[in-house]
Each structure stands twice: as C-alpha cells, then as structure tokens.
N, CA, C and O atoms as CSV, one atom per row, in Angstrom:
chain,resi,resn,atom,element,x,y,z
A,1,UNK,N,N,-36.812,50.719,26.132
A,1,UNK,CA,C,-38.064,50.062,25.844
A,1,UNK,C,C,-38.503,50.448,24.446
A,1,UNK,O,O,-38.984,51.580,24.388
A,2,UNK,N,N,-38.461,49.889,23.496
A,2,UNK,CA,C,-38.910,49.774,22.296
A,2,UNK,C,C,-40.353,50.004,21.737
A,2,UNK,O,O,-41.238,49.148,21.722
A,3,UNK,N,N,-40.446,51.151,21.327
A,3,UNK,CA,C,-42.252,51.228,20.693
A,3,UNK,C,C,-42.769,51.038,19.720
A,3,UNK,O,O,-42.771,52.199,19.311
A,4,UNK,N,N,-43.254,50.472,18.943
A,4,UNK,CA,C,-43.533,49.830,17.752
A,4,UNK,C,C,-45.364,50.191,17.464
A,4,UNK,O,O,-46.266,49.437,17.828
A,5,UNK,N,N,-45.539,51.368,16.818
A,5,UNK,CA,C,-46.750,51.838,16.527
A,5,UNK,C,C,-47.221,51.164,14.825
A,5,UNK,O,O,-46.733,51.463,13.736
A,6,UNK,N,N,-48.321,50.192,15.145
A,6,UNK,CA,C,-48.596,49.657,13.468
A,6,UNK,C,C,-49.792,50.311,13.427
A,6,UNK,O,O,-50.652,50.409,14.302
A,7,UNK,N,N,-49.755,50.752,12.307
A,7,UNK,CA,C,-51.480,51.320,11.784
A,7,UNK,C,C,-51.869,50.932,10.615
A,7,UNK,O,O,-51.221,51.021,9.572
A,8,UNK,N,N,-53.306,50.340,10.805
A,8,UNK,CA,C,-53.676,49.444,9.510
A,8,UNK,C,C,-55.336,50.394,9.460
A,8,UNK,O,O,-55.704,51.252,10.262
A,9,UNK,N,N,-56.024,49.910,8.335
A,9,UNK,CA,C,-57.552,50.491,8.215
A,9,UNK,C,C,-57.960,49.383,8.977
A,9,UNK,O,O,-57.318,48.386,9.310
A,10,UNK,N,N,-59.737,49.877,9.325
A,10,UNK,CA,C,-60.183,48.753,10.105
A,10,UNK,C,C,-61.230,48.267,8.701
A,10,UNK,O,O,-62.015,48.936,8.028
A,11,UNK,N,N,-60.875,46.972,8.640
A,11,UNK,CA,C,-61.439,46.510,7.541
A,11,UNK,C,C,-61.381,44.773,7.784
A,11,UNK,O,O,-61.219,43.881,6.951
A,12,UNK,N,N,-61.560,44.707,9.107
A,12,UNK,CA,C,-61.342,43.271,9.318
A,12,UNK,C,C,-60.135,42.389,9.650
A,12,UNK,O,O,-60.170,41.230,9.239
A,13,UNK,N,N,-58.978,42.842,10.407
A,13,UNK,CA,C,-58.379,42.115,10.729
A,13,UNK,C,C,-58.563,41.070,11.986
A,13,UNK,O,O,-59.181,41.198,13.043
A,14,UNK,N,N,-58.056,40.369,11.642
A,14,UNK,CA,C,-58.518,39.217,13.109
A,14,UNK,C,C,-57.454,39.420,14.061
A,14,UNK,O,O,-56.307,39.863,13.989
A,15,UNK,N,N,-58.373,38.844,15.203
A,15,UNK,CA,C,-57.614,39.212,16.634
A,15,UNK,C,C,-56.302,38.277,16.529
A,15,UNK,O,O,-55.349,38.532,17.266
A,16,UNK,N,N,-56.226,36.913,15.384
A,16,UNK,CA,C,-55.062,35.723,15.225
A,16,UNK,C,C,-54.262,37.169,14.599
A,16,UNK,O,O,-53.368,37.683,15.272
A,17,UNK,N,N,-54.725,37.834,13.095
A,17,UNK,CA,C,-53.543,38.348,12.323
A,17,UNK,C,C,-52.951,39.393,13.547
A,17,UNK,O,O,-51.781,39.760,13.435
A,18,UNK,N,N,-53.605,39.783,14.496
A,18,UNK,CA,C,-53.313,40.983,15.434
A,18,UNK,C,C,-52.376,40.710,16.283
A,18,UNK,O,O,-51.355,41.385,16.415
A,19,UNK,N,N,-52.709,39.507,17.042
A,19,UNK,CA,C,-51.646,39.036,17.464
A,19,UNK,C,C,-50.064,38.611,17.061
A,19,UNK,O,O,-49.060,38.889,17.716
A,20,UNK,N,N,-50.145,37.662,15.467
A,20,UNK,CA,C,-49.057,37.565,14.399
A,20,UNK,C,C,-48.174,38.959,14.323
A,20,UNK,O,O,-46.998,39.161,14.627
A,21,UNK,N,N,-48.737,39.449,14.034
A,21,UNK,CA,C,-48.166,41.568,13.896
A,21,UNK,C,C,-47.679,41.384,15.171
A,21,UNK,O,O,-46.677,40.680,15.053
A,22,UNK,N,N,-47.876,41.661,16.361
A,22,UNK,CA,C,-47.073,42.010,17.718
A,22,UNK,C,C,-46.189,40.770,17.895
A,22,UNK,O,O,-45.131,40.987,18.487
A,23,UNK,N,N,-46.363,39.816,17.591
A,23,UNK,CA,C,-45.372,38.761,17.922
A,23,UNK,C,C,-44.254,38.630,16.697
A,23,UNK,O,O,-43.116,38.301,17.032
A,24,UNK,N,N,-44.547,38.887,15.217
A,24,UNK,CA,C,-43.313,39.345,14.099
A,24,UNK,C,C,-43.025,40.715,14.432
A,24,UNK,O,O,-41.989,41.057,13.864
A,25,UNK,N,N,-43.405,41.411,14.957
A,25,UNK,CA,C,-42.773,43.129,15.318
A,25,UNK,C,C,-41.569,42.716,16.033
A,25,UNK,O,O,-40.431,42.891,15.596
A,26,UNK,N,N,-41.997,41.889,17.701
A,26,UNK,CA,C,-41.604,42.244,18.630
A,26,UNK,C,C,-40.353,41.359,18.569
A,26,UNK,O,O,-39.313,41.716,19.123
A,27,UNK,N,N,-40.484,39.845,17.687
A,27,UNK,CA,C,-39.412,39.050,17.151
A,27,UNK,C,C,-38.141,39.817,16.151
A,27,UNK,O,O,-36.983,39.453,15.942
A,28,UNK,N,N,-38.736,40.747,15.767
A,28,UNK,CA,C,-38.033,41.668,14.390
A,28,UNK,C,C,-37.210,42.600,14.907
A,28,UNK,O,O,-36.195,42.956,14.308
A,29,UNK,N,N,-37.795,43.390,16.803
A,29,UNK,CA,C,-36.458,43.393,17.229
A,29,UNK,C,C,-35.815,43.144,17.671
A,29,UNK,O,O,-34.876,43.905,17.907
A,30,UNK,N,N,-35.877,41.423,18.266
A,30,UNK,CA,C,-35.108,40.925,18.544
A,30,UNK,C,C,-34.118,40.454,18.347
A,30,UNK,O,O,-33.178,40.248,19.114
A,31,UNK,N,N,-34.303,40.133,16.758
A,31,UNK,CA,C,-33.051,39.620,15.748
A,31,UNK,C,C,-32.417,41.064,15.246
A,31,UNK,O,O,-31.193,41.196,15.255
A,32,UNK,N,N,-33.095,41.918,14.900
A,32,UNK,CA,C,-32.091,42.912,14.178
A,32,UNK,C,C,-31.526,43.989,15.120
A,32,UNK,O,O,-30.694,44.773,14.660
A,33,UNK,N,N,-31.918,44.088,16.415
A,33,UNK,CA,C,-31.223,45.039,17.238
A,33,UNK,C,C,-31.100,44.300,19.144
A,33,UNK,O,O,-30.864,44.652,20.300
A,34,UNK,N,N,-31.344,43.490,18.581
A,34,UNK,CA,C,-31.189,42.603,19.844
A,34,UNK,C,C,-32.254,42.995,21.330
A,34,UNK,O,O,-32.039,42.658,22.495
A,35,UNK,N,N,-33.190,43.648,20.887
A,35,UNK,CA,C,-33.831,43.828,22.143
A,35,UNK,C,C,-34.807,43.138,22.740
A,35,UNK,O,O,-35.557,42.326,22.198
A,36,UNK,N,N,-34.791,43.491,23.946
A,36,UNK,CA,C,-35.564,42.535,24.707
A,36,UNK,C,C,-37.180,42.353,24.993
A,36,UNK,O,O,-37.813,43.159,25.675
A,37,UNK,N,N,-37.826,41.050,24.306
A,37,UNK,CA,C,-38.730,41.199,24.183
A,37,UNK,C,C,-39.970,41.999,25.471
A,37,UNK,O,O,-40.858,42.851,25.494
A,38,UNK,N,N,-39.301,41.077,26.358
A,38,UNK,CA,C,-40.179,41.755,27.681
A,38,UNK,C,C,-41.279,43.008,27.884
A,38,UNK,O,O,-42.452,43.212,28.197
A,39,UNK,N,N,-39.783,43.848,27.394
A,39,UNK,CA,C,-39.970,45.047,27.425
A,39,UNK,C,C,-40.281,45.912,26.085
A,39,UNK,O,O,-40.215,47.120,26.315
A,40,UNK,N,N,-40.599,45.593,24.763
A,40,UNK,CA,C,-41.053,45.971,23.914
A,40,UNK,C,C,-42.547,46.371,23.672
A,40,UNK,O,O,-43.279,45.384,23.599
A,41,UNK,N,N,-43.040,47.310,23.560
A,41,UNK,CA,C,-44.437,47.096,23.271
A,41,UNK,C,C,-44.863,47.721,21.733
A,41,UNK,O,O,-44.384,48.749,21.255
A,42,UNK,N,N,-45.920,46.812,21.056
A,42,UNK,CA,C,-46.640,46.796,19.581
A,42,UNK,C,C,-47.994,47.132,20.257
A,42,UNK,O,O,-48.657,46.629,21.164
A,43,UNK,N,N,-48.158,48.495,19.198
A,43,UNK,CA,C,-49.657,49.030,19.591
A,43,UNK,C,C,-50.091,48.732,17.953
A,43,UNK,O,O,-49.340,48.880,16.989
A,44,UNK,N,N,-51.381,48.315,17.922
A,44,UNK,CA,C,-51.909,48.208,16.913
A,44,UNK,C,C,-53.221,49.268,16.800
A,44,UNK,O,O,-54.240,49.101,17.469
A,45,UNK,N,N,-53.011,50.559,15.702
A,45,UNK,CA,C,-53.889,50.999,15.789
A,45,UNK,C,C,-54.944,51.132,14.256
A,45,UNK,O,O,-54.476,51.287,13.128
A,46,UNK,N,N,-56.568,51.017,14.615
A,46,UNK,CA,C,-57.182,50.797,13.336
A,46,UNK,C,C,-57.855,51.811,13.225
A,46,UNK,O,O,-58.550,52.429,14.032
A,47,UNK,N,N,-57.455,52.057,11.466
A,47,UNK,CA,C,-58.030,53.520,10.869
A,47,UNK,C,C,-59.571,53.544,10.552
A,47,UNK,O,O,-59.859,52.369,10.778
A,48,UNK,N,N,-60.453,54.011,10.261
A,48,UNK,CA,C,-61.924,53.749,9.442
A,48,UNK,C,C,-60.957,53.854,8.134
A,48,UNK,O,O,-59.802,54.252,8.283
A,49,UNK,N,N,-61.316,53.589,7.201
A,49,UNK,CA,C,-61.119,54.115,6.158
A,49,UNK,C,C,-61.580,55.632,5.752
A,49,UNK,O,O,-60.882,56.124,4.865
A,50,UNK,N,N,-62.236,56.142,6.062
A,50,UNK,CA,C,-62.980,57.518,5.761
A,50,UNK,C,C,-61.904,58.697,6.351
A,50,UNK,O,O,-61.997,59.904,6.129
A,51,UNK,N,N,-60.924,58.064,7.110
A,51,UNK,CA,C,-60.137,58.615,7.897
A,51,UNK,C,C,-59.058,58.416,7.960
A,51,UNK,O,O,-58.385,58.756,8.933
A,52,UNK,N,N,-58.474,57.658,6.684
A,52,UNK,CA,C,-57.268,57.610,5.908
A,52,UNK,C,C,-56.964,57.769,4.251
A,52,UNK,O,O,-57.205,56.974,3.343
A,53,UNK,N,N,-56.270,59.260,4.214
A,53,UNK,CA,C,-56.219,59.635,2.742
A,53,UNK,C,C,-55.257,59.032,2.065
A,53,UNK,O,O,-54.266,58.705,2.717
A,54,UNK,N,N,-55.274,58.853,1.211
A,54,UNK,CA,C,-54.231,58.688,-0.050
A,54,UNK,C,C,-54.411,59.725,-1.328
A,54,UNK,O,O,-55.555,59.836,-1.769
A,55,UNK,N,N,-53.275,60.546,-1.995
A,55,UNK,CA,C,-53.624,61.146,-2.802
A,55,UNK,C,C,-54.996,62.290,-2.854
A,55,UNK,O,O,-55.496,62.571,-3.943
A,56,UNK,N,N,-55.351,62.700,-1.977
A,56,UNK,CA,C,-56.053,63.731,-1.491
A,56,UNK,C,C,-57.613,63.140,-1.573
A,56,UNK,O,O,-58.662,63.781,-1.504
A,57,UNK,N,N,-57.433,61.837,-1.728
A,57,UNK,CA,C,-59.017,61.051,-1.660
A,57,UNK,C,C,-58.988,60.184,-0.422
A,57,UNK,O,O,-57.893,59.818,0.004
A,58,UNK,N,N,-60.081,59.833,0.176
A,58,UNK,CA,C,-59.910,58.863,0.894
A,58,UNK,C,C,-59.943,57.250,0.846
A,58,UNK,O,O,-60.321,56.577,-0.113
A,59,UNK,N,N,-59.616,56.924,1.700
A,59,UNK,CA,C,-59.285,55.097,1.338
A,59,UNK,C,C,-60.715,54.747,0.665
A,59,UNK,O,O,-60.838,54.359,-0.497
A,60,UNK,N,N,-62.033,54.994,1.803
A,60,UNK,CA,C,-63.109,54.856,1.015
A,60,UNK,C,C,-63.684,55.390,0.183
A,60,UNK,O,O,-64.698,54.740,-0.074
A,61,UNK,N,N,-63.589,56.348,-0.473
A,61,UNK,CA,C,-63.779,56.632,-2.181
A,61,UNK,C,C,-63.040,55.970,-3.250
A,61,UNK,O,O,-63.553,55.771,-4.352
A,62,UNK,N,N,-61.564,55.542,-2.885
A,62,UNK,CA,C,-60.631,55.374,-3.670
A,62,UNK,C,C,-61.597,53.759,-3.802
A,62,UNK,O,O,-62.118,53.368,-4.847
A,63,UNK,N,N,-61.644,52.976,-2.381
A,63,UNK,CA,C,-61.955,51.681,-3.115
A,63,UNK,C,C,-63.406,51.369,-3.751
A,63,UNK,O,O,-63.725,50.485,-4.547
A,64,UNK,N,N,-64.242,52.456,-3.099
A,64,UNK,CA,C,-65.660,52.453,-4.301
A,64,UNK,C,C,-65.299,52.630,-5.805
A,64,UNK,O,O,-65.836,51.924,-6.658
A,65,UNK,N,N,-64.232,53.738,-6.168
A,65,UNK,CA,C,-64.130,53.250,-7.800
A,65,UNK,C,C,-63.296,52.107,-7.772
A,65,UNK,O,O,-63.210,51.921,-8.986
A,66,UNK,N,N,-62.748,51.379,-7.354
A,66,UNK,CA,C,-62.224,50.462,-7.789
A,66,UNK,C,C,-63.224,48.948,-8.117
A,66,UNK,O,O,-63.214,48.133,-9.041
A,67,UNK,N,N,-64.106,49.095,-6.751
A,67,UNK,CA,C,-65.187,48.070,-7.037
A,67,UNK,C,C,-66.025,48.180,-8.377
A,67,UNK,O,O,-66.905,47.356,-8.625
C-alpha cells in the first residue's frame, strides 16, 4: 500500500487543486511503478506559514519582505 505524504503552506488551496494532487499522485504511481490505485493513499497536509522555515526565517517573514 503506497503512502504519499504532500505538504504544502495553508495559504489557500482549493478543495478542486486538493483533489488534482491526490488524483496526479495516485496516477504517478500508477504509471511509474505500477501500483494499484485502490490501495494507495495521498495525505495532504497544510502548514501555517509561521510554521514553516526556510533559511532560518519563516515562510511568513520571508514573504512580508518580499511584499
């Protein structure tokens, strides 16, 4: 059974793009390792930003200087 953990910030994805992600995951291993969808599962999990670093800053500082 195949586990497929995606982690994105929560910054607005839609429940359509959420779905797209588990259905290109679960298609992706179907073609490249042949497994069976059935039994695959895509967890989608969403970060705050405040609670994902990059470079020892966080997502939300990094994109306040950018704005």
């Amino acid at each position: 059974m195949p586990y497929v953990n995606i982690r994105i910030t929560r910054e607005g994805a839609t429940a359509e793009q959420k779905a797209l992600l588990i259905k290109g995951a679960t298609q992706l291993l179907v073609d490249v390792l042949g497994k069976n969808p059935a039994t695959t599962v895509v967890v989608i999990d969403e970060v705050e930003t405040d609670n994902w670093g990059i470079g020892g800053e966080s997502v939300t500082t990094l994109r306040k200087r950018k704005s």
